[in-house]
N, C-alpha and C positions, 0 to 999 in steps of 0.2 A: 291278169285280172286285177284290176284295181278296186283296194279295200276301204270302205271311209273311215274315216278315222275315231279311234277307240269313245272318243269323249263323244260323235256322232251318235257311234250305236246308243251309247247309254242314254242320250237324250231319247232317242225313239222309241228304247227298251222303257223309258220310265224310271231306269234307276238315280240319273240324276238330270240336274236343270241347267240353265245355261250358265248360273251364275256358279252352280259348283264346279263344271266346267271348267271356265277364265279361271277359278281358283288354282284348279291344279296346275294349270298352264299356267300360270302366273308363278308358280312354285318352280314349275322345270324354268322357266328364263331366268328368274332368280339366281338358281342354285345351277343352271346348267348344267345340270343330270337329272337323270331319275326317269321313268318309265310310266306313260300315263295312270297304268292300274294300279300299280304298284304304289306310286303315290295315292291317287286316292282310297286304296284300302289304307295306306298307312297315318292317311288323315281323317279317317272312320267314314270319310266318305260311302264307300260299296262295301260290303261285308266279301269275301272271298269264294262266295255261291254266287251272286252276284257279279263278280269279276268274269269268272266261270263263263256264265250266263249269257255275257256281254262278247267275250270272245267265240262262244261257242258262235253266235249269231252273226259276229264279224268274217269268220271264216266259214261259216255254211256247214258246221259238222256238228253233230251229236253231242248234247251234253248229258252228263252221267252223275245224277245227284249221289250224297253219301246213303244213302237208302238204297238204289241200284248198287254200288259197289259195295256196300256190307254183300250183297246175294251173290255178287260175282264167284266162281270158284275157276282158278284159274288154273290147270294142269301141270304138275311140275315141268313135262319137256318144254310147254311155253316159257316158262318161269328160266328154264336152264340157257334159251336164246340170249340171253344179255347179262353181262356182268352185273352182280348185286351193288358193284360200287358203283355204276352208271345207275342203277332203279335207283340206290338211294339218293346218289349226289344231286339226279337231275330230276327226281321223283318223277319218276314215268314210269308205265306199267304196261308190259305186255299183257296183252289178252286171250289173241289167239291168233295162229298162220294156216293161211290155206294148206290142203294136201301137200300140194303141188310148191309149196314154200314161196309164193308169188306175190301174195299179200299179205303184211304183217297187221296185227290192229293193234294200236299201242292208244293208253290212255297219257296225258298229260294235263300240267297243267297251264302250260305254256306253248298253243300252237306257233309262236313265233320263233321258236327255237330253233334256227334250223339244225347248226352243227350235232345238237342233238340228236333230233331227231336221222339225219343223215347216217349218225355213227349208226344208231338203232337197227336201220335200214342194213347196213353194211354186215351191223355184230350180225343179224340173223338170218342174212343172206336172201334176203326179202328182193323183188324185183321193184312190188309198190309199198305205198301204206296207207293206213285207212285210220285218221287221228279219231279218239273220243276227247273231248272237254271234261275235265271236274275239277274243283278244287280242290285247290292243295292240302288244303287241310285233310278232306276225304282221302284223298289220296296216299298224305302222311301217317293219317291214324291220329285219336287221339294223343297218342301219345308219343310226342316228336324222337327216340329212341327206338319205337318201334315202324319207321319207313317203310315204304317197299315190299318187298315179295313177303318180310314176314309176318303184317296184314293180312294177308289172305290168306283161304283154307287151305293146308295142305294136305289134304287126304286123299284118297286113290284116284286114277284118273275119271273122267267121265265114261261112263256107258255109250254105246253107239248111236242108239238116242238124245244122248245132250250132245252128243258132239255135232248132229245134224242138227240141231235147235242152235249152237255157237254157229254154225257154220250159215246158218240163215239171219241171226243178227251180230255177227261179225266179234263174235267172242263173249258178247254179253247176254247172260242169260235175263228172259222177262223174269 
């Protein structure tokens, strides 16, 4: 399936114009690196909800503002599927796995990621996975020290009723 390209979406989404666009692109032939988004958050262009935003839309998946994941609570056995040096390093967050361990639902903030994601796949013995979108920042916490799993609540696991409410939207509670 082919995906249009980042600076596409952001035109359609509104977040920017054509001319901020050519900017960025002008930056990567320049410099001959750099990564659409990433440059333009890093030239104040998109704010990083926004990046989010853009990608959630480019790849067709769910985006999870930092309001949703402050409410997220996330089960420690989820938690336990992937090494905390992988949450923190690649800031990704498990959310939740089928009974059946078949589908994993991991948040990121980078659906391009594959090896990532792949390894994710593999640490948790997942068959498929089912990506959320958020920013990284949400996803880091304010406060870049506290990454990853230790963001979230750690308190008992869910009751049989939130785990049927996670299992209907894919780990994320309304």
């Amino acid at each position: 399936m082919s995906r249009p390209p980042l600076g596409q979406v952001c035109i359609e989404l509104g977040l920017l114009d054509e001319a901020q666009v050519e900017r960025i692109l002008q930056d990567m032939r320049e410099h001959g690196q750099g990564r659409f988004g990433e440059l333009a958050v890093g030239l104040n262009l998109l704010s990083e909800q926004a990046l989010a935003q853009a990608l959630a839309a480019q790849f067709h998946v769910p985006l999870l503002t930092a309001a949703r994941l402050a409410r997220l609570a996330v089960p420690r056995d989820v938690l336990a599927l992937l090494p905390v040096s992988l949450m923190r390093s690649r800031v990704i967050l498990p959310t939740f796995i089928e009974p059946d361990r078949r589908t994993l639902s991991l948040v990121t903030s980078d659906p391009t990621d594959l090896p990532t994601l792949q390894t994710a796949v593999r640490q948790a013995r997942a068959d498929r996975l089912r990506i959320f979108v958020a920013a990284r920042s949400a996803l880091a916490g304010p406060d870049p020290a506290r990454q990853g799993p230790q963001r979230w609540p750690q308190g008992p696991h869910p009751g049989p009723a939130d785990r049927t409410r996670q299992r209907r939207h894919g780990g994320v509670r309304d």
